[in-house]
FIDRENDO-455324 format. One line per 5 residues: their letters; for each residue z, y, x of N, C-alpha, C, O. Coordinates in steps of 0.05 Angstrom, whole numbers. Layout:
BEGIN
A	Z,Y,X,Z,Y,X,Z,Y,X,Z,Y,X | ...
***
This chain:
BEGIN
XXXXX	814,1131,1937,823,1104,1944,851,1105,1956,861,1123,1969 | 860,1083,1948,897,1082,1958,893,1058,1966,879,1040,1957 | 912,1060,1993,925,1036,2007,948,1035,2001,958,1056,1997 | 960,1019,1998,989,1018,2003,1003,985,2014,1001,962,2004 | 1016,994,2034,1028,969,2052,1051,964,2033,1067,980,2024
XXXXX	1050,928,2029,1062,922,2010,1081,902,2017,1100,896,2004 | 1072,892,2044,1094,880,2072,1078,889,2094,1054,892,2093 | 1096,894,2118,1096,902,2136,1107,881,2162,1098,889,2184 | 1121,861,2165,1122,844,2181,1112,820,2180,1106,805,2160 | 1110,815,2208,1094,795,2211,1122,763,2226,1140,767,2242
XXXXX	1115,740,2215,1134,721,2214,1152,714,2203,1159,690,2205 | 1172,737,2184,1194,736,2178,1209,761,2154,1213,783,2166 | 1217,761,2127,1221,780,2119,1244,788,2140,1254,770,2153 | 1253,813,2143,1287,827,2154,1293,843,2145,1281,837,2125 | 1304,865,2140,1309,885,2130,1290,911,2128,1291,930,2112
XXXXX	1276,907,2148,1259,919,2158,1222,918,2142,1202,930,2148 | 1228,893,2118,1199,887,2106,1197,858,2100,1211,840,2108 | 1176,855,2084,1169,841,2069,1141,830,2095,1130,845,2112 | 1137,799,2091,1121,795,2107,1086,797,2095,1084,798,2070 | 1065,799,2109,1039,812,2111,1029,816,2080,1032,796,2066
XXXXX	1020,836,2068,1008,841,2050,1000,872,2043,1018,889,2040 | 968,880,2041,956,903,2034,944,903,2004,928,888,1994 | 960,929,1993,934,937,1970,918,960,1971,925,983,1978 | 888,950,1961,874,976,1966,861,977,1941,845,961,1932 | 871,1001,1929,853,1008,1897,840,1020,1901,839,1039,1918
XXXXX	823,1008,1880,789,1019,1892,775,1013,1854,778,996,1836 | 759,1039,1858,752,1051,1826,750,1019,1799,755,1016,1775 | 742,1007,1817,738,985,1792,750,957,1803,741,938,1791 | 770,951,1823,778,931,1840,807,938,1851,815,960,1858 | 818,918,1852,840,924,1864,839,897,1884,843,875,1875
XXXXX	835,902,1915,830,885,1925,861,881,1948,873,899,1959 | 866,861,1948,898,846,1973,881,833,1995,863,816,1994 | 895,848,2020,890,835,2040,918,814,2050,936,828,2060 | 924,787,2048,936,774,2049,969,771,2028,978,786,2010 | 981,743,2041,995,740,2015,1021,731,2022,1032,711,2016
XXXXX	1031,754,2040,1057,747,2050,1073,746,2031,1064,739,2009 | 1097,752,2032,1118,764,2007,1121,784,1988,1130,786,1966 | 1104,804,2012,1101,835,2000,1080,834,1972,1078,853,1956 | 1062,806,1970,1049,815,1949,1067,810,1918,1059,808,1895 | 1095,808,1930,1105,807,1902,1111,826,1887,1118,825,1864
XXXXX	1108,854,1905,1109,874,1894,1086,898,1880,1088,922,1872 | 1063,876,1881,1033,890,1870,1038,902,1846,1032,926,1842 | 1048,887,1827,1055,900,1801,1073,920,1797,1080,922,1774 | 1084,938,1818,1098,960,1826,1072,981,1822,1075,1002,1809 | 1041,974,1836,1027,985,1835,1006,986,1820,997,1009,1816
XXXXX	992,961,1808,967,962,1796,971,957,1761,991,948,1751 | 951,963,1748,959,963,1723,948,929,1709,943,926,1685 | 946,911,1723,938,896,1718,906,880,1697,901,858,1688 | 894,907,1697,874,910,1674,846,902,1696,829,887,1685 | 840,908,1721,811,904,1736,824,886,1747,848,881,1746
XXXXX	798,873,1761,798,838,1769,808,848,1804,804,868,1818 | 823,818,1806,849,825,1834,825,810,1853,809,792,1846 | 826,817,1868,807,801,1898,837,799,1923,853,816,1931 | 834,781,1927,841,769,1948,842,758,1977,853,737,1984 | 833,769,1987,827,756,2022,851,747,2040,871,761,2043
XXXXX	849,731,2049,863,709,2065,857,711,2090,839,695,2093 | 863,722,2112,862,714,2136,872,690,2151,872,688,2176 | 880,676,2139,889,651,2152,917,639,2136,926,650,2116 | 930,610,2149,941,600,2134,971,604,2143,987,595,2126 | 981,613,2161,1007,620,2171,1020,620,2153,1009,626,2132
XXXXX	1050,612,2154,1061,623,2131,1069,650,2120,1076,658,2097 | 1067,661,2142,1078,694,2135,1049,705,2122,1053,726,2109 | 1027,698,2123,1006,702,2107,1012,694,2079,1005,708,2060 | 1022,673,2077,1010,667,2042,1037,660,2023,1034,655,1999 | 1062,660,2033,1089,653,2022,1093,658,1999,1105,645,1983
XXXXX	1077,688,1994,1070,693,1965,1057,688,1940,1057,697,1917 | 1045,664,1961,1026,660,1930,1039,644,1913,1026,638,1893 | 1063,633,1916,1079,627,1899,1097,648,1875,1109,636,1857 | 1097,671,1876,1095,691,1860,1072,697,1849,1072,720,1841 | 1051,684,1845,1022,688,1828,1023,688,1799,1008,700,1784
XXXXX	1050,669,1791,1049,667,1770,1065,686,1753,1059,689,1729 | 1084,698,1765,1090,722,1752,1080,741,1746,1094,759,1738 | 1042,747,1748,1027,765,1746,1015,760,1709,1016,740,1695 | 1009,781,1705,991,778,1682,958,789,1691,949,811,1684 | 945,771,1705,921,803,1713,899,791,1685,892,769,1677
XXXXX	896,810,1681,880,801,1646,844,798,1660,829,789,1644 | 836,803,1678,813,799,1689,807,776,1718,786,771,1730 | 823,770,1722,831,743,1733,824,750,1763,809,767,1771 | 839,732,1777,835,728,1809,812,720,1821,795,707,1808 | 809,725,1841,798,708,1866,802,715,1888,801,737,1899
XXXXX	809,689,1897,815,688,1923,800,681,1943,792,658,1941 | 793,691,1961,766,688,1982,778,680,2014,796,692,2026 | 763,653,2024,787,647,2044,765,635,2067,740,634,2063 | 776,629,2086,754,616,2116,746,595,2096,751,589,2073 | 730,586,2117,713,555,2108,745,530,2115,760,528,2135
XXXXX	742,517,2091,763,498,2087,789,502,2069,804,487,2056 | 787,526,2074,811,539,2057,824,545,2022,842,557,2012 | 797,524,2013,797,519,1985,821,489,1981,835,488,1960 | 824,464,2007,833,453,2002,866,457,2001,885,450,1987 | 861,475,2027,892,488,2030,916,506,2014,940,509,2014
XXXXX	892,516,2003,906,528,1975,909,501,1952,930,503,1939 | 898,484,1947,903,470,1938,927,443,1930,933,430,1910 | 939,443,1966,957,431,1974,985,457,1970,1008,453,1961 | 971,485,1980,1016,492,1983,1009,510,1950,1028,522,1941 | 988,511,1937,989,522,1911,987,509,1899,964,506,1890
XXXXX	1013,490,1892,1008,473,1874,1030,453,1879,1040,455,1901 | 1042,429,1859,1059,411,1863,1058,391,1880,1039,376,1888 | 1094,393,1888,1112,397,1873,1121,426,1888,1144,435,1884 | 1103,439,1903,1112,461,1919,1118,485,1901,1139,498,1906 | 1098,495,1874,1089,516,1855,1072,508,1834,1063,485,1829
XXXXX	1067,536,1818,1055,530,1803,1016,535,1809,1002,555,1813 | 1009,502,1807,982,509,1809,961,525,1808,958,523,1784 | 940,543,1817,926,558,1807,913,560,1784,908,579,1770 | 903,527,1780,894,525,1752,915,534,1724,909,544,1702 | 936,527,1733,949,529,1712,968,562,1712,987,567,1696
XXXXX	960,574,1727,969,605,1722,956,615,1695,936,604,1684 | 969,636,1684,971,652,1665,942,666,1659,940,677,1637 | 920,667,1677,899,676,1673,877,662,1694,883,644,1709 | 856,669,1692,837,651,1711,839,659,1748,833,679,1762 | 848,642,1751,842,649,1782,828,614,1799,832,590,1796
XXXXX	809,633,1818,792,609,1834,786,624,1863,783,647,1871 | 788,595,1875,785,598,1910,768,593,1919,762,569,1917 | 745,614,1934,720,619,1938,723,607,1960,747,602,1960 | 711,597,1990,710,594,2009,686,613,2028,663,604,2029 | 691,635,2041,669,652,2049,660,633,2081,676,621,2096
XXXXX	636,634,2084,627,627,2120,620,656,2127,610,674,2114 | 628,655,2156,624,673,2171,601,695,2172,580,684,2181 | 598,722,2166,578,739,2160,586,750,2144,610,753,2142 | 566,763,2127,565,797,2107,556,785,2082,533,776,2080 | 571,784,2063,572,776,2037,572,799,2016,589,816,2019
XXXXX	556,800,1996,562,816,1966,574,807,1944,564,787,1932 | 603,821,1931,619,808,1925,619,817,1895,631,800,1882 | 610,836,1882,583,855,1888,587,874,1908,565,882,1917 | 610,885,1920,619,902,1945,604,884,1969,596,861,1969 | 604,906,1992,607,887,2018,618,884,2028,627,901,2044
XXXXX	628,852,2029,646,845,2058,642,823,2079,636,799,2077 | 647,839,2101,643,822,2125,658,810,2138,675,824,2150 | 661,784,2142,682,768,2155,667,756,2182,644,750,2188 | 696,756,2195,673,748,2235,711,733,2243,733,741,2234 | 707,712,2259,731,706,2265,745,717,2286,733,725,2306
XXXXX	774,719,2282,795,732,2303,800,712,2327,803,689,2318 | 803,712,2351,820,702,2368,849,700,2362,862,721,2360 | 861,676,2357,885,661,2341,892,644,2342,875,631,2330 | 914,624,2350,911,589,2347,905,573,2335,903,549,2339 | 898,594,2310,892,569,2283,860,584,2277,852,595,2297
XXXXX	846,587,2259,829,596,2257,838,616,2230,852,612,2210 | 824,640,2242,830,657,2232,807,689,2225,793,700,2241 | 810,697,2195,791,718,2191,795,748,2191,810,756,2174 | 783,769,2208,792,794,2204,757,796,2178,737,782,2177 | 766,820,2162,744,821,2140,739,860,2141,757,877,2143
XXXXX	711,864,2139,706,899,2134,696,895,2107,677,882,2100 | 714,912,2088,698,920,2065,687,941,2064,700,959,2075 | 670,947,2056,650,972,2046,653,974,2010,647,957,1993 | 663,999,2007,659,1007,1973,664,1029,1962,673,1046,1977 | 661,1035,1942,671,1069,1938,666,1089,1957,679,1110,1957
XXXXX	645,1082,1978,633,1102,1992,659,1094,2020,661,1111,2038 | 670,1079,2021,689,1084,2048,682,1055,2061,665,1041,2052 | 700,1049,2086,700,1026,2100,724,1016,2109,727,1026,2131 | 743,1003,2104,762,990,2098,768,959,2124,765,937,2115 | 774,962,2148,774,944,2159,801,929,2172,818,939,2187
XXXXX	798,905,2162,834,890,2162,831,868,2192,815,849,2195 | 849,877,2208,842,856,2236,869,843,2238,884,854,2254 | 882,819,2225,912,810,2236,900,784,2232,877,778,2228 | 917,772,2235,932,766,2272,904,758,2287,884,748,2278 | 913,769,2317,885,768,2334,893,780,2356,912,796,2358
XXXXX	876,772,2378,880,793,2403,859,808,2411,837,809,2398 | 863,818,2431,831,834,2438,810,818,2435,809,798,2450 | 786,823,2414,764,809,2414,748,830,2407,756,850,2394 | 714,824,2420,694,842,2412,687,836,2372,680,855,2358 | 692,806,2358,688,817,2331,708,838,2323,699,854,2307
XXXXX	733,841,2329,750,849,2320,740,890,2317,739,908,2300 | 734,888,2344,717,924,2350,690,927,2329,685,949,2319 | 672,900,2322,649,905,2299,657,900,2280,641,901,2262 | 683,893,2273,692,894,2239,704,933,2230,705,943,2207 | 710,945,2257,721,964,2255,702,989,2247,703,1009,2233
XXXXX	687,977,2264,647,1007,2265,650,1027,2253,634,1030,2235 | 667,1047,2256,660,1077,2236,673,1066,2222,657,1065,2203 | 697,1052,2212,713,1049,2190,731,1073,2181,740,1089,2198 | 737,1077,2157,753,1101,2147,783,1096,2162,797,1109,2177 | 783,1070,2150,817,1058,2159,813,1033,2174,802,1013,2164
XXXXX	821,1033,2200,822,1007,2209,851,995,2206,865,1013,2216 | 866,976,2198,895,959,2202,894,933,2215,878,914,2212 | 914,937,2232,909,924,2259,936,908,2261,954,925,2262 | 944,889,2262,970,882,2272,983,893,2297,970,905,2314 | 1007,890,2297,1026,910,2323,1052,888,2332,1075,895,2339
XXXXX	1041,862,2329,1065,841,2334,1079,851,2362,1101,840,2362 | 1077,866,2384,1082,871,2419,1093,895,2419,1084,911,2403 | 1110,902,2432,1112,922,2441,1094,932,2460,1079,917,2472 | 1094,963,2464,1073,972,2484,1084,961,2512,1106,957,2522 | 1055,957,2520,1056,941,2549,1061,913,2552,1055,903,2574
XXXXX	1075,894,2528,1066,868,2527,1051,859,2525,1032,868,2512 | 1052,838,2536,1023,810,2525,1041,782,2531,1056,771,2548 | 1028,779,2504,1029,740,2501,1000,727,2500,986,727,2480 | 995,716,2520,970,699,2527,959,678,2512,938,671,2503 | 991,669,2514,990,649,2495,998,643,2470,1004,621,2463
XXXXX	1000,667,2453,996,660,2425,993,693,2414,1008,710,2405 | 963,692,2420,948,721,2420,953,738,2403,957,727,2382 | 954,769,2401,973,786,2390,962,810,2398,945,810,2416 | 971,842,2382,964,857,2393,990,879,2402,1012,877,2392 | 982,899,2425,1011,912,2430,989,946,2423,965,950,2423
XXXXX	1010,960,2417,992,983,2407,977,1003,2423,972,1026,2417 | 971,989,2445,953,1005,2465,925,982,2456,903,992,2450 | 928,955,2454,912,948,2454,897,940,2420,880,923,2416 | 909,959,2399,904,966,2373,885,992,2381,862,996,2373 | 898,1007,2395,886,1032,2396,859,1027,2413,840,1035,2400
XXXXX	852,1016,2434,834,1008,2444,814,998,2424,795,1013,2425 | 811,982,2408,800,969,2393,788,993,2369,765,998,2363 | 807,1003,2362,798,1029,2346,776,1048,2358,754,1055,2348 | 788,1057,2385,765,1075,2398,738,1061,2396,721,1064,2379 | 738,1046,2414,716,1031,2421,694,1027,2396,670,1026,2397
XXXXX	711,1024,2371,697,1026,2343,693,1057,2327,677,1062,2309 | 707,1070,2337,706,1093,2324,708,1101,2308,695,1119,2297 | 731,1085,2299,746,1083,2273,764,1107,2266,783,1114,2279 | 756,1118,2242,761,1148,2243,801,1151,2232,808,1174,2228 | 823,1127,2229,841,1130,2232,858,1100,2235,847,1083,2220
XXXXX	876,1090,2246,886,1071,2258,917,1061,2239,938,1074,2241 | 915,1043,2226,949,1038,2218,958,1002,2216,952,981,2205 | 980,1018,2241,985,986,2252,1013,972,2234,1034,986,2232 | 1011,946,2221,1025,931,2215,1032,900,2230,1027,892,2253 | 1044,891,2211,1048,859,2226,1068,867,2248,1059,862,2271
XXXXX	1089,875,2248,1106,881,2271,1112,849,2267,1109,833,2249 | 1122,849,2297,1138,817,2297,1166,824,2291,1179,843,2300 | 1172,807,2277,1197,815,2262,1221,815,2285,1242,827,2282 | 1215,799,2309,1241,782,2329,1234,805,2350,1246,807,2371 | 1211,825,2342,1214,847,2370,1219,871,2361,1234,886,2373
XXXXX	1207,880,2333,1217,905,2321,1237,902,2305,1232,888,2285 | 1258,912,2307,1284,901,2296,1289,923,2285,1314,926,2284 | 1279,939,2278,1285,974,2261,1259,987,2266,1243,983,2284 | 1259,1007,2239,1249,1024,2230,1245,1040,2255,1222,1041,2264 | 1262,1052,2266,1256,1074,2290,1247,1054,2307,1236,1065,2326
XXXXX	1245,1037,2308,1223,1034,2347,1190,1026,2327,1169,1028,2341 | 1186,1018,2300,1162,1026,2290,1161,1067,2299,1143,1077,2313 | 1173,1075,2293,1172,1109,2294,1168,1122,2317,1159,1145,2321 | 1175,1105,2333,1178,1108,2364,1150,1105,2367,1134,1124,2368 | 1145,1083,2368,1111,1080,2375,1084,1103,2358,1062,1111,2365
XXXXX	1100,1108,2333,1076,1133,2326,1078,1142,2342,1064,1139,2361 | 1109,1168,2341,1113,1182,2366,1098,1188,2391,1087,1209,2397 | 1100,1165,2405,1090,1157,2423,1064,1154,2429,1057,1155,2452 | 1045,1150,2407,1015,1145,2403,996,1163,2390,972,1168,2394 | 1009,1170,2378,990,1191,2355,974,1218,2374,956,1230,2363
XXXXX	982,1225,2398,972,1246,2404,938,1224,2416,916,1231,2411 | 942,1208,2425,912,1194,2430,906,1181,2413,891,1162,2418 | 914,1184,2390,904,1161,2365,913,1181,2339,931,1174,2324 | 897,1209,2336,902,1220,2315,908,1214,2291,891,1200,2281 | 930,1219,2271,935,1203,2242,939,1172,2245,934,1154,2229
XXXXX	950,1172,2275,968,1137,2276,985,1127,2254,1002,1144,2253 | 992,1109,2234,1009,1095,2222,1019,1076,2230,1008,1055,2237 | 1048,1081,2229,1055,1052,2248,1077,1051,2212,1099,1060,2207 | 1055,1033,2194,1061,1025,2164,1094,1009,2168,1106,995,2184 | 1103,1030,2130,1128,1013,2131,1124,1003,2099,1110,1017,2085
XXXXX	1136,982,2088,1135,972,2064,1136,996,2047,1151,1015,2051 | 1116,995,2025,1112,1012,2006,1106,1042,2009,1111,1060,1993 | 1094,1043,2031,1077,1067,2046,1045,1068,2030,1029,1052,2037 | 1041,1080,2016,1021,1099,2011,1003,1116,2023,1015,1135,2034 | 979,1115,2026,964,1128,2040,931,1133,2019,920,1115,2007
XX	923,1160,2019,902,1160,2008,876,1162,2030,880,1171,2053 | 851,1151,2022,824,1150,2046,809,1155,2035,787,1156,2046
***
């Protein structure tokens, strides 16, 4: 199985990345965790032949900016996109006119599932539980190909956030703070409190994205914080656009 971070900031492209988007290939799936900018670069990676899955953690814009690049895809086994409860209308309003080109009317079939909260068969398993966030918002654990795959952005310390993680292969965690900040009020994580969240789950490796674009302003202070972390958080990633990782 391959990950590969396909944006790495959170709020804002800079030089530094493309805003939120994960791919994870997986034997018969190629599944995206969100739809920042970075997913414009999927077709860098997948061969477009197995059916694309999609999860949405929420509606921010640095989440979904991308799905206006949908239509430059050819996926010959068609989309779906799986989103909170409500989130069928919402795609319906910014995917679509006069903003883009509609979903219906993309190049191959794509449709917006709405998941409620719990453990769903997709035929895979995935579990969605909500994040602490201003808006409402989903961290999701997949289970497949024998691994566990768990995506927690944007969010702050929350106990779902530690049971989406449970013995996960890979947990990815947002890293909007520098170490030793907190914002109270507009909840976030700093990478002590990523790493916390990992232990506590026992999540057998940790890779933090979603930098805030207005605090990590270069590559080295992401490097800094591995640096800095990896000896209590063995095989730390502090992900940069188009980073590769096998699990």
């Amino acid at each position: 199985m391959k990950v590969t971070f396909l944006g790495t900031n959170g709020w804002f492209d800079t030089a530094t990345g493309n805003t939120v988007s994960v791919l994870v290939q997986t034997e018969e799936y190629d599944i995206i965790f969100d739809a920042g900018n970075g997913i414009a670069k999927a077709d860098r990676y997948i061969s477009q032949e197995k059916p694309v899955i999609l999860f949405l953690s929420h509606f921010h814009i640095d989440h979904i900016a991308g799905l206006h690049t949908l239509v430059k895809f050819r996926l010959k086994a068609g989309l779906k996109i799986y989103t909170l409860p409500g989130g069928a209308a919402h795609l319906d309003t910014f995917v679509g006119e006069p903003f883009t080109v509609p979903l219906n009317n993309l190049p191959y079939p794509a449709h917006a599932i709405e998941l409620e909260e719990g453990t769903h068969k997709l035929p895979f398993t995935v579990e969605c539980l909500p994040l602490i966030h201003p808006v409402p918002c989903f961290g999701y654990r997949v289970e497949i190909d024998g691994k566990i795959i768990a995506y927690c952005t944007d969010t702050g310390v929350c106990d779902n956030a530690v049971t989406l993680a449970r013995d996960a292969d890979l947990l990815i965690t947002e890293c909007a703070l520098k170490p030793g900040e907190e914002s109270p009020g507009w909840p976030h994580l700093n990478p002590q409190d990523a790493i916390g969240i990992a232990e506590k789950a026992h999540a057998k490796r940790l890779a933090l994205m979603h930098f805030g674009a207005e605090v990590y302003k270069t590559l080295g202070e992401r490097k800094a914080v591995q640096d800095e972390f990896e000896k209590v958080s063995p095989g730390l990633i502090a992900a940069t656009d188009e980073m590769t990782v096998e699990i």
